[in-house]
RODO-2510 file (C-alpha; in nm, 4 decimals, decimal comma):
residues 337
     n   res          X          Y          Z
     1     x     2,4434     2,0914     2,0677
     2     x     2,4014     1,7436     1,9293
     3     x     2,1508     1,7167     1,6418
     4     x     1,8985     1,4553     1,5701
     5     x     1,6517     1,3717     1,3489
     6     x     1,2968     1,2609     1,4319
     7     x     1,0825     1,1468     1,2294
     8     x     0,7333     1,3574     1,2001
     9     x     0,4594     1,0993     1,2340
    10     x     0,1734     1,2922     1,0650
    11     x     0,3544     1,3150     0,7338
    12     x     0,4259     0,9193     0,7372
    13     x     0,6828     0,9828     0,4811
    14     x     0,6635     0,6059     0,3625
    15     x     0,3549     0,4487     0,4715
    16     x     0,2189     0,7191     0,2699
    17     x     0,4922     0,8582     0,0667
    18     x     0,2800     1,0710    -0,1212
    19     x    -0,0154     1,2514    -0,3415
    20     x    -0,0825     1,1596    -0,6716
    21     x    -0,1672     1,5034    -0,8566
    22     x    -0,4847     1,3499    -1,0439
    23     x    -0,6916     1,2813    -0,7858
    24     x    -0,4800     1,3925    -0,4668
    25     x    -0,5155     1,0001    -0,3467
    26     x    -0,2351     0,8698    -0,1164
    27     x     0,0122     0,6588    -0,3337
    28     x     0,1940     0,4139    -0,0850
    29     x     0,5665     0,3219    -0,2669
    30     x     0,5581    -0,0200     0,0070
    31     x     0,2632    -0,1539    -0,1686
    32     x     0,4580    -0,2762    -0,4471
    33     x     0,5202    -0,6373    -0,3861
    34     x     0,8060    -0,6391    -0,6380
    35     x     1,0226    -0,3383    -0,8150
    36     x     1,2577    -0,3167    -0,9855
    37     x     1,4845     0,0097    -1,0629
    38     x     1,5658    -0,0894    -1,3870
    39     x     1,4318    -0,4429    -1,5713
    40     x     1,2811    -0,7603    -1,5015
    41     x     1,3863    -1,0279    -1,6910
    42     x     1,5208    -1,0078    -2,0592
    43     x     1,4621    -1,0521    -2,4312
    44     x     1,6208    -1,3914    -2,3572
    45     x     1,4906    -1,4906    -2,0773
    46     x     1,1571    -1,3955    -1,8966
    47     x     1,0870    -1,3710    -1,5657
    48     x     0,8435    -1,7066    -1,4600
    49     x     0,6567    -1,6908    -1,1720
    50     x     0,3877    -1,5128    -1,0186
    51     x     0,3146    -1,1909    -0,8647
    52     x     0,0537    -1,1452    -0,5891
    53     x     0,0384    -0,7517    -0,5422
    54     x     0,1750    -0,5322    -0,8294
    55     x     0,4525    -0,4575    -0,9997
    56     x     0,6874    -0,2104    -1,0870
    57     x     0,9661    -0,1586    -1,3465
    58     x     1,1569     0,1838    -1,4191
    59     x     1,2668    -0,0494    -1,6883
    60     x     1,1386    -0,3072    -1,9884
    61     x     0,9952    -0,5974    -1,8267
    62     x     0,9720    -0,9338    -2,0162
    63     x     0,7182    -1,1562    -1,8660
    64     x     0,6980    -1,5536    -1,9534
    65     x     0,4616    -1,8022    -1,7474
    66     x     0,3535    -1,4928    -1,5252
    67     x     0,0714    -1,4291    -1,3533
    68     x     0,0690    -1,0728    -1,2372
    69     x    -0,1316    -0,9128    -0,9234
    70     x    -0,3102    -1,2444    -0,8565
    71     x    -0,4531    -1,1312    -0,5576
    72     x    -0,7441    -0,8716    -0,5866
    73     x    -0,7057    -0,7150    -0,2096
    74     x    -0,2971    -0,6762    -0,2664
    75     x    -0,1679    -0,3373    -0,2851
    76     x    -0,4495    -0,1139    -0,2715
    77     x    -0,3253     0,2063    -0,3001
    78     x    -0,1977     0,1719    -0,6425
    79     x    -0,4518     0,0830    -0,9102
    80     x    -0,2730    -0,1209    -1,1854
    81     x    -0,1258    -0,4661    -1,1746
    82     x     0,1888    -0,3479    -1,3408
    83     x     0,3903    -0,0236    -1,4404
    84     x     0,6616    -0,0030    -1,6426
    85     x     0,8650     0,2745    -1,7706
    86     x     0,9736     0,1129    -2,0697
    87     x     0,7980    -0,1738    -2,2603
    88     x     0,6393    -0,4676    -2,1699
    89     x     0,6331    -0,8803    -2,3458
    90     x     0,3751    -1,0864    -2,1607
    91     x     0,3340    -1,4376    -2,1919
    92     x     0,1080    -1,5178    -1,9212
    93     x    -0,1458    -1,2530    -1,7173
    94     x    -0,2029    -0,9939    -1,5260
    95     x    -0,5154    -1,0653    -1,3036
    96     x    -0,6627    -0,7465    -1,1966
    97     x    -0,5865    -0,3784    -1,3071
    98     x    -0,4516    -0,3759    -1,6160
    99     x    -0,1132    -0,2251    -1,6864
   100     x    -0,0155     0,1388    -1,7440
   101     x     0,3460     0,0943    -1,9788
   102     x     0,5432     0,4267    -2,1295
   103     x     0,6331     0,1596    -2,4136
   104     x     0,4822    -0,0803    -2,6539
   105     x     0,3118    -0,3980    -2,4859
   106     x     0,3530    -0,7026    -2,6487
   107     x     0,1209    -0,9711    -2,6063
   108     x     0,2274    -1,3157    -2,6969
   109     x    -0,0323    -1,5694    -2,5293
   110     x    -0,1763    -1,3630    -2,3017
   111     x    -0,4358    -1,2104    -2,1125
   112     x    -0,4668    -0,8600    -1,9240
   113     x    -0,7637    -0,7898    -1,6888
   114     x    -0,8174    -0,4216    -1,6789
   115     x    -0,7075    -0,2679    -1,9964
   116     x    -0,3842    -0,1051    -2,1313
   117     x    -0,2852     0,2097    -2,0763
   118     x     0,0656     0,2639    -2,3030
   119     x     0,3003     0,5386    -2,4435
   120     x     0,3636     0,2957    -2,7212
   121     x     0,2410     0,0171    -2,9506
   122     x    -0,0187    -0,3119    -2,8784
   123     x     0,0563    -0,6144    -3,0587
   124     x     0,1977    -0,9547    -3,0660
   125     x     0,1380    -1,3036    -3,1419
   126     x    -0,2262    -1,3391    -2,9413
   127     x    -0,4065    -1,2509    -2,6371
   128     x    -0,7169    -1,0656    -2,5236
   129     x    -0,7345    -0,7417    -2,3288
   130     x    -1,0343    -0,7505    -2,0940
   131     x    -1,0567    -0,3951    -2,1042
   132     x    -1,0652    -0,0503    -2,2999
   133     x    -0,7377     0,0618    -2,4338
   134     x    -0,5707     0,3602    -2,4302
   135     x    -0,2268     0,3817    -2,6539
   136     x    -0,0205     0,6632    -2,7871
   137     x     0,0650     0,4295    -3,1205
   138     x    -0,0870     0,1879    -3,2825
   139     x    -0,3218    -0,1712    -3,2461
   140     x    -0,1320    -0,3971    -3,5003
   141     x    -0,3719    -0,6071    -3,6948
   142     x    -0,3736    -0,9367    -3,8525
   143     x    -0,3004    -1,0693    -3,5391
   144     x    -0,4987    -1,2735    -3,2772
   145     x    -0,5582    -0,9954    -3,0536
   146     x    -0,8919    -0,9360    -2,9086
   147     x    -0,9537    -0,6259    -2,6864
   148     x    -1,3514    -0,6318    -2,5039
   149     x    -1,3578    -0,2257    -2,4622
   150     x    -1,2972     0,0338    -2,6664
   151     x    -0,9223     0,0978    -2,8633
   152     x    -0,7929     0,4186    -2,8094
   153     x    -0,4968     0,4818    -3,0425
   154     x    -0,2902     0,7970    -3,1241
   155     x    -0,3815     0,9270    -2,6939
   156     x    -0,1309     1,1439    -2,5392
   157     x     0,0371     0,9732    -2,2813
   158     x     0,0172     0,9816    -1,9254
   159     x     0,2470     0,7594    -1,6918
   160     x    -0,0001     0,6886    -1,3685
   161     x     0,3089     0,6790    -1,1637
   162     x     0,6307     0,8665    -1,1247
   163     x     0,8697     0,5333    -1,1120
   164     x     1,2056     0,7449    -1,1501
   165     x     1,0741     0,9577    -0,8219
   166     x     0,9687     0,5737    -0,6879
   167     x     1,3377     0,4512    -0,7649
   168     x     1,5072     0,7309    -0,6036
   169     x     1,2721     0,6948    -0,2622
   170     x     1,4007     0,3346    -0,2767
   171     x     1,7786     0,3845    -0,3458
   172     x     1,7413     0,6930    -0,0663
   173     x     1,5912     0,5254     0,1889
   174     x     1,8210     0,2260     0,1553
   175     x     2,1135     0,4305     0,2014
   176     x     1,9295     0,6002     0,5071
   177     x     1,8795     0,2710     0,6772
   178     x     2,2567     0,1309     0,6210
   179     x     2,3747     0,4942     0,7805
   180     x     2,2054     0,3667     1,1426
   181     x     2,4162     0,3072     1,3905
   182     x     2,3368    -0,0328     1,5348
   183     x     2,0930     0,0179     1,8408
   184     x     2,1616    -0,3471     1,9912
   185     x     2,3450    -0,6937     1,8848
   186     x     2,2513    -1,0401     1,7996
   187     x     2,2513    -1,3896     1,9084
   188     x     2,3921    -1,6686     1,6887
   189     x     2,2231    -1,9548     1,8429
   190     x     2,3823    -2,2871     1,6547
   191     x     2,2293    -2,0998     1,2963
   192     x     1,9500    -1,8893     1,4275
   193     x     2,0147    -1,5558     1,4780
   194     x     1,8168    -1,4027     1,7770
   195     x     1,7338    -1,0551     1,7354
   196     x     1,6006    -0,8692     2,0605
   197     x     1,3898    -0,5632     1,9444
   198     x     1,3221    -0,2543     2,1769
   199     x     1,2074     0,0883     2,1353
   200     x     0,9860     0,2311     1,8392
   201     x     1,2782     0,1486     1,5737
   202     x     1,5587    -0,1154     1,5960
   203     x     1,8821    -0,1187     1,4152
   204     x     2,0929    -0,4696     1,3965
   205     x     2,4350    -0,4538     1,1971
   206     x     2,4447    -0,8344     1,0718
   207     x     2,7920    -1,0333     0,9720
   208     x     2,7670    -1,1358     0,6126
   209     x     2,9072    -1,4906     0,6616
   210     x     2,6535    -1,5479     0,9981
   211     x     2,3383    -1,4519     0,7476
   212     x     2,4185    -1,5933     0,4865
   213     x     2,5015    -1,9545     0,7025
   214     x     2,2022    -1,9072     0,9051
   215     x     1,8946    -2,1698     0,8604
   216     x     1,6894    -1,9375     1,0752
   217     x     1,6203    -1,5816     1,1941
   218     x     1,4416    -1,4538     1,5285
   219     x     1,3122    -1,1225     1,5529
   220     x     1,1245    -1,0666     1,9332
   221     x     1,0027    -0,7638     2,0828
   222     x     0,7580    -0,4719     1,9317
   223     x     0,8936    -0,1721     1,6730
   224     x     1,0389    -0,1120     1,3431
   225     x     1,3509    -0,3104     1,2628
   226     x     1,6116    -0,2872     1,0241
   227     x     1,8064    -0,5934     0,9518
   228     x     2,1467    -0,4465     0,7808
   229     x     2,4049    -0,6973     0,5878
   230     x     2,7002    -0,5575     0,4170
   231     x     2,9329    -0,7132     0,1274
   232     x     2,8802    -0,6439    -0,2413
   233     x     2,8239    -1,0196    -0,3573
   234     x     2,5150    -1,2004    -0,1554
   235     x     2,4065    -1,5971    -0,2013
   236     x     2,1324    -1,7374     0,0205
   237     x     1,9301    -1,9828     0,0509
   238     x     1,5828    -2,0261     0,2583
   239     x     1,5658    -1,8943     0,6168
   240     x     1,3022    -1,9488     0,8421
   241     x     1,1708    -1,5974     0,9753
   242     x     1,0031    -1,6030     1,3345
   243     x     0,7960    -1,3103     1,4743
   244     x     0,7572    -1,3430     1,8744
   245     x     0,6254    -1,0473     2,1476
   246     x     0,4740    -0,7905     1,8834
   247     x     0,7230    -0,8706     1,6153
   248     x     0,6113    -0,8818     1,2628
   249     x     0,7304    -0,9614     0,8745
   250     x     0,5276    -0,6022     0,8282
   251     x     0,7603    -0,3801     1,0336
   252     x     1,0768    -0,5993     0,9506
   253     x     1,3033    -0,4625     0,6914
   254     x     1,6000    -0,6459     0,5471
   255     x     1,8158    -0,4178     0,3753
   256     x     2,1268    -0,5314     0,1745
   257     x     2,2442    -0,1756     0,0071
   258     x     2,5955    -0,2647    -0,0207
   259     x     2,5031    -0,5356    -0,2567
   260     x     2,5379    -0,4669    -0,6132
   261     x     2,4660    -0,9142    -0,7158
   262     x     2,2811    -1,1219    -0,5282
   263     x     2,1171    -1,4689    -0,5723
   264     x     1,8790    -1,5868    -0,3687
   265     x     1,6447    -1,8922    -0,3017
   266     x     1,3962    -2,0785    -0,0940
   267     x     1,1754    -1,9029     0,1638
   268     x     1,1934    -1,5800     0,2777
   269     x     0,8793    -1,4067     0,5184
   270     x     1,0340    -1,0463     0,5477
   271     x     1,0727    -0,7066     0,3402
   272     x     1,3806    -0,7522     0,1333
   273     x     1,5101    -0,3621    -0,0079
   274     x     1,8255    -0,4513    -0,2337
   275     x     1,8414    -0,1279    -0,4249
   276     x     2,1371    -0,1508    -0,6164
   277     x     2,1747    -0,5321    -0,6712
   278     x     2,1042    -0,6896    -1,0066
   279     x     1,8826    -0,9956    -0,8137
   280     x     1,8303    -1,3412    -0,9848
   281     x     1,5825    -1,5173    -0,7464
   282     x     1,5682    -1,8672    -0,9028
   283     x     1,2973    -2,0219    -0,7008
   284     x     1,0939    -2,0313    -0,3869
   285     x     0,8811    -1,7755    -0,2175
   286     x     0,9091    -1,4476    -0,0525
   287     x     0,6214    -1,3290     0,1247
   288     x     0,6765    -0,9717     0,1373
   289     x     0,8370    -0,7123    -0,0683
   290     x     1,1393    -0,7049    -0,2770
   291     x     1,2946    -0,4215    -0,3955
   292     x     1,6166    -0,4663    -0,6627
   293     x     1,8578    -0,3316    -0,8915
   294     x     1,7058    -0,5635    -1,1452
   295     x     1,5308    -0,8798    -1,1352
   296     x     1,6232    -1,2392    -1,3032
   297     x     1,4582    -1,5655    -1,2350
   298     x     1,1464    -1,7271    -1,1487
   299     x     1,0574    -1,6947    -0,7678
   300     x     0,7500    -1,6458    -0,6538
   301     x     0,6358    -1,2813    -0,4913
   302     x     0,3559    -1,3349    -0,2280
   303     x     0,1315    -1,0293    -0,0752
   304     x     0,1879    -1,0066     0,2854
   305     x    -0,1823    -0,9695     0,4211
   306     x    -0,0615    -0,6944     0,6606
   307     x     0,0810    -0,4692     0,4135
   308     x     0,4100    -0,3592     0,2804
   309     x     0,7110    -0,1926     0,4862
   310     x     0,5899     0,0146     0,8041
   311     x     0,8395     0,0933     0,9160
   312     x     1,0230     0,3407     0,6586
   313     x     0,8525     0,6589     0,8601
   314     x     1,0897     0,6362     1,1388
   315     x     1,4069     0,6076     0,9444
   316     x     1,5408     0,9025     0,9117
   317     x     1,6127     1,0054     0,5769
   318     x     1,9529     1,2289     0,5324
   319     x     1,9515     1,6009     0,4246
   320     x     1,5962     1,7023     0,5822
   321     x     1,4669     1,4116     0,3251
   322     x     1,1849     1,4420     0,0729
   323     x     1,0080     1,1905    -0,0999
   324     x     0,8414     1,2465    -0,4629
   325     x     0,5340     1,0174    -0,5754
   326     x     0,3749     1,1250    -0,8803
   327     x     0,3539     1,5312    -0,8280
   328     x     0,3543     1,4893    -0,4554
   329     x     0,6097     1,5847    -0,1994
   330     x     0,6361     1,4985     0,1340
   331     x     0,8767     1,6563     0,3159
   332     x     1,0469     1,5463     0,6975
   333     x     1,2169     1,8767     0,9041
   334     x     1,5359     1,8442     1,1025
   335     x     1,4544     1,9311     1,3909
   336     x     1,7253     2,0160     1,6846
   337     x     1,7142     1,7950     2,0057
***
């Protein structure tokens, strides 16, 4: 008998991929705008642009001429602007919820709404927390740093987020959605690629040379889709995304899991899930999210109004698939069909 896998729509695996165990609230992975599975920028070079919904990094993150989770109504399931398993250099801010870091944060010009929640260290060359905070270390003085709450120091440690169990949903899913078998084919019409959607999820298996040429992509009909491109090296420029019949940049995923480099620029109005690609996005926008390897550059990372990735409930994830988030699991059962 031929087995399948459905998805069980109750669980919602990804739309909510979780419960956090300190206050059993549902932690959505989809509503980070940008993560990382390792670092954002680098001691040499920070990442420059801005951040709409919040960020994640399993990594350090180095920050310069940022301005983190600039919109208040982004991402609401998760409560700080940024999380990083590692430490943290801002030059710039982060606009609303403070940041919860298992490292030191180093503040060099810059200002963090919401307090600091950290495993090591605050210090730097000069900022102001508008907050309490919270650290396992120490505050260094002498410096220019103001904090408006209370300072914390020598506090046990508490990450607010599992981002290794975040990385692996990523990387697993990813793989999950490259294993579809294509459900239907495209259109190359004279560099716009016509997608026809059908059906509660839609698979498309997409040539490497037509994306990457195309000025435009078409996505029409109502569902989930999954956009898959294969080849290990990407290099793209804008593409103009257009939703028709029930179509939407909130149940379109664009997954590139072969890639292990890609650079990227220009406009882009979809979900973009590159989990094992070290990603230098030099300019332009993407409204949507974008999950990488690691992340270079200085494009800018706009909140979709409607929400992260829908879709990721009806993929079906291999092995009878769980999903961690914080303490929680969530777990999907084969079924036989």
């Amino acid at each position: 008998m031929k087995r399948s896998i459905r998805p069980v729509a109750a669980v919602a695996i990804a739309s909510v991929a979780g419960l956090s165990t300190a206050a059993s609230a549902a932690v959505t992975y989809w509503d980070f705008n940008a993560f990382s599975r390792s670092t954002i920028g680098s001691a040499s070079q920070g990442y420059g642009s801005d951040i709409q919904g919040a960020t994640g990094s399993v990594g350090d993150a180095y920050f310069n001429g940022f301005a983190g989770r600039t919109n208040a109504g982004s991402s609401s399931s998760l409560a700080a602007g940024f999380y990083g398993g590692g430490n943290l250099r801002l030059s710039g801010s982060v606009n609303n919820g403070g940041v919860n870091v298992a490292g030191t944060v180093t503040m060099n010009g810059a200002s963090i709404y919401g307090g600091v929640t950290g495993g090591g260290n605050l210090g730097g060359s000069g900022g102001t927390v508008y907050g309490d905070v919270d650290i396992a270390g120490s505050k260094t003085t002498g410096n220019p740093l103001t904090v408006t709450g209370s300072v914390n120091t020598g506090q046990a440690y508490a990450a607010a987020l599992n981002l290794t169990a975040a990385s692996s949903y990523f990387q697993n899913i990813g793989n999950a959605a490259a294993a579809l078998l294509p459900t239907a084919s495209y259109l190359n019409q004279w560099g716009e690629l016509v997608l026809n959607a059908s059906g509660p999820l839609s698979v498309f298996s997409v040539n490497q040379t037509d994306f990457t040429n195309a000025w435009g992509i078409r996505v029409v009909g109502n569902g989930a889709v999954v956009i898959n491109v294969r080849g290990a090296s990407l290099n793209f420029g804008s593409k103009t995304w257009t939703y028709q019949n029930g179509a939407s940049a909130v149940t379109t995923l664009l997954n590139l899991n072969e890639a292990n480099a890609i650079t990227m620029s220009g406009g882009h109005n979809v979900n973009i899930l590159a989990a094992n690609a070290a990603t230098t996005f030099s300019s332009g926008v993407v409204t949507g999210n974008l999950i990488v390897g690691s992340l270079m550059g200085g494009g800018q990372l706009n909140w979709n109004p409607g929400g992260g990735f829908s879709g990721a409930a009806l993929i079906p994830s291999p092995g009878g698939a769980f999903a961690l988030v914080g303490g929680g699991l969530v777990i999907l059962r084969r079924r036989r069909g």
